[in-house]
C-alpha positions in Angstrom: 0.0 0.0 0.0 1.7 3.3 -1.0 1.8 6.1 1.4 -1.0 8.2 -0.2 -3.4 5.0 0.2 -2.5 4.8 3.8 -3.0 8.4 4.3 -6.6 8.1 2.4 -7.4 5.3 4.5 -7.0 6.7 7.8 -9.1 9.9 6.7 -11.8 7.5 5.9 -11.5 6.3 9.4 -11.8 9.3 11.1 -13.5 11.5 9.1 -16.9 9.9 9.9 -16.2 10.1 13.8 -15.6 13.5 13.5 -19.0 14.6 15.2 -18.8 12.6 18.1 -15.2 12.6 18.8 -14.8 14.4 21.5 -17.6 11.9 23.5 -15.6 8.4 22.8 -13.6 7.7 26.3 -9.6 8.6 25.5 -10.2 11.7 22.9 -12.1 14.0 24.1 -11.8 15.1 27.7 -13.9 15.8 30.8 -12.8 19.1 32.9 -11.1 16.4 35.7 -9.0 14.8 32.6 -8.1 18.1 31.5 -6.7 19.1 34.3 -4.8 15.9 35.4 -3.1 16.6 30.9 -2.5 20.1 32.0 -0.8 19.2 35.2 1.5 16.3 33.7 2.2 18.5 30.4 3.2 21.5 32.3 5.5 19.0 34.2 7.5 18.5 30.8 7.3 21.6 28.9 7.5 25.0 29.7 5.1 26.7 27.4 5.4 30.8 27.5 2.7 33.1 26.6 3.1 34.2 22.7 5.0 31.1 21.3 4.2 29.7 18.4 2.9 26.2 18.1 2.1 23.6 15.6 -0.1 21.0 16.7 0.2 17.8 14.3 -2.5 15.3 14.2 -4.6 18.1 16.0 -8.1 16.3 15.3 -11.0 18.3 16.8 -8.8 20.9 18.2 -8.4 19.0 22.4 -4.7 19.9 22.4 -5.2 22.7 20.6 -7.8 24.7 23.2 -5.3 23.1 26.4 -2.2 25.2 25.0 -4.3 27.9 23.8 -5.2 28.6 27.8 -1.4 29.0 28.2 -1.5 32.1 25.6 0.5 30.0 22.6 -0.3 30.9 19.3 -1.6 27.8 18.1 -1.5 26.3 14.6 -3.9 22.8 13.9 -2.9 20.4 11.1 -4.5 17.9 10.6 -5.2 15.3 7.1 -9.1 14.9 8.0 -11.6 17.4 6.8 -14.0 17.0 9.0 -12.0 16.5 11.6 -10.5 19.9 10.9 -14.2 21.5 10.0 -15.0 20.0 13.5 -12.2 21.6 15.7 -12.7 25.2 13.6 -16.6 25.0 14.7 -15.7 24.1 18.2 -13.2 27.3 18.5 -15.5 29.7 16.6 -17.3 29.4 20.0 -14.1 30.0 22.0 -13.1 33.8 22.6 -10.0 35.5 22.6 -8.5 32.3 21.6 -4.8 32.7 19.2 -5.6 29.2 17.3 -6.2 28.5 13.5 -6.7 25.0 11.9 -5.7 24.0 8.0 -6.2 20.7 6.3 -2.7 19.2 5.4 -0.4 16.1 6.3 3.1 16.4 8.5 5.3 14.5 6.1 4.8 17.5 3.2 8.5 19.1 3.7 7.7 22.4 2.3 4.1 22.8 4.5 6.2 25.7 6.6 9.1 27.4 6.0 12.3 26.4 8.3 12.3 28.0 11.9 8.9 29.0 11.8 7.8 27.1 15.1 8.9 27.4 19.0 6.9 24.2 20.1 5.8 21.5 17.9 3.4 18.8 20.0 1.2 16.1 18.9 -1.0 14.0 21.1 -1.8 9.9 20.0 -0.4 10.7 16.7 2.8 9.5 16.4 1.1 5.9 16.2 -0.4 7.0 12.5 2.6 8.4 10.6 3.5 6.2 7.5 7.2 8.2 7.8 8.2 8.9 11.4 11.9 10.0 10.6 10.4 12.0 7.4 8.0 13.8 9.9 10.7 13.7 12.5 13.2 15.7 10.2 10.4 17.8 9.2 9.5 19.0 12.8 13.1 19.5 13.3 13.6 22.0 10.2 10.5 23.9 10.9 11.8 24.6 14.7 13.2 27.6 15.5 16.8 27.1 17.3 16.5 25.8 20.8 13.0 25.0 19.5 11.3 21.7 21.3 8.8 19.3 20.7 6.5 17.3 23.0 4.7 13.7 21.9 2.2 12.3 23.6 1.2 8.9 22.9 0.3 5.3 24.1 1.5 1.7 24.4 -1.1 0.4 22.2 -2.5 -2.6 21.3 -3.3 -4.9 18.2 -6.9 -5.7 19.4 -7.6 -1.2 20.0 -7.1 -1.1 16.3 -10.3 -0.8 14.4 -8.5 -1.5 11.0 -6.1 -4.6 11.0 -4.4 -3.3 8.1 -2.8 -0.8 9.5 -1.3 -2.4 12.3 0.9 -3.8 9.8 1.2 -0.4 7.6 2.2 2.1 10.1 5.9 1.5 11.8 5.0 3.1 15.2 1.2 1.5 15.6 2.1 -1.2 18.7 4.8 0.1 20.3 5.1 -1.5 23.7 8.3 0.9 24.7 9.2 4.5 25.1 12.8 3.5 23.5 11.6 3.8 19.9 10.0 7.1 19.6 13.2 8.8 21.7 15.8 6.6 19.3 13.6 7.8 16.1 14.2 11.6 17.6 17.7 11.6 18.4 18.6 9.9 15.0 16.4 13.3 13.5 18.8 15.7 15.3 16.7 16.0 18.4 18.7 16.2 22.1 16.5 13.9 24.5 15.0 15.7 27.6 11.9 14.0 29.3 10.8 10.5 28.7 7.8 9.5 30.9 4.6 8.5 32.3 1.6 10.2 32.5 1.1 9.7 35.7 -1.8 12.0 36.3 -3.9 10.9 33.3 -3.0 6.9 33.1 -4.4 7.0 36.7 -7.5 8.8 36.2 -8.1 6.5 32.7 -7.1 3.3 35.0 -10.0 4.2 37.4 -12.5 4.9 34.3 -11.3 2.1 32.3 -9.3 -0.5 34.7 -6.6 -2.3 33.5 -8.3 -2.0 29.4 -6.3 1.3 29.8 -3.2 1.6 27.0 -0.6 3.6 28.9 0.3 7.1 28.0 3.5 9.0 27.8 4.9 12.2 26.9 8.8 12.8 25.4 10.0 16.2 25.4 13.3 16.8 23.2 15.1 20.2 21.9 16.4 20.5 18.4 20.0 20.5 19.1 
């Protein structure tokens, strides 16, 4: 399956979930979870009012409106219309927020010009790119210098995965270590910094879901 293919696919997976997003357990979040992200983000990364942000993967717009609360000035990409139409309708509601949202896929090299970004995050994303060290080196040219990013993803499953074919597509889809992503980054130019648990957030999943719950993590690293 070529990478376009892929890329169609997994619009066609989320596109039609775009609506009710935000309601499935593990995407959207409940003012308790929001809190218990903010407090294990803000552990990790020390976001400053005015930076600018690109959030990859940013779906209905969940990181997005977290960071925006910090006074970043957000950018949302994402490869799913609706997904994109969805988080745009959720912040036209939102005041005084910095935040715009365009349709378009991380592993385009010229998307932004280099050193464009302070902060590049994605949350439970990293799982669906067909080209992590394409992406990788892509985050790391668009960074301004001393510019850092922060992943956020999960130690998931085969069985969570609603389309077997992928499993077997995507390179980081089952990951069942935090090794890979950090190795992936440093070979991308990227000098390690955090490399943890979510403490906060597995727990208060654990206690909605029990032990069903995929870990989460977040890795923080600075383009060297």
């Amino acid at each position: 399956m070529s990478n376009t293919e892929l890329q169609t696919l997994i619009n066609t997976l989320y596109d039609p979930l775009a609506e009710k997003y935000d309601s499935e357990e593990g995407h959207g979040m409940t003012e308790p979870e929001r809190n218990c992200w903010r407090a294990d983000i803000l552990a990790v990364a020390d976001f400053l009012e005015n930076q600018t942000v690109l959030d990859v993967g940013t779906g209905t717009g969940e990181l997005a409106e977290l960071l925006s609360q910090e006074g970043c000035q957000i950018v949302g990409i994402d490869p799913a219309e609706n997904m994109v139409a969805q988080a745009r309708k959720k912040f036209a509601l939102l005041p005084d927020h910095k935040v715009t949202f365009r349709v378009a896929d991380t592993h385009y090299t010229p998307l932004f010009e280099a050193q464009s970004f302070d902060w590049i995050v994605s949350r439970q994303v990293v799982c669906h790119l067909y080209d992590p060290l394409l992406a990788f080196r892509n985050w790391h040219n668009w960074l301004k210098p001393g510019g850092q990013v922060m992943l956020i993803d999960g130690l998931w499953s085969r069985q969570g995965w609603s389309n077997s074919e992928l499993v077997d597509q995507l390179p980081l889809s089952c990951l069942q270590t935090r090794a890979t992503v950090s190795y992936l980054l440093e070979n991308s130019g990227f000098k390690m910094g955090a490399n943890q648990w979510l403490e906060r957030v597995n727990a208060y999943l654990a206690h909605r879901q029990g032990e069903s719950v995929s870990l989460r993590y977040v890795i923080q690293a600075r383009k060297a």
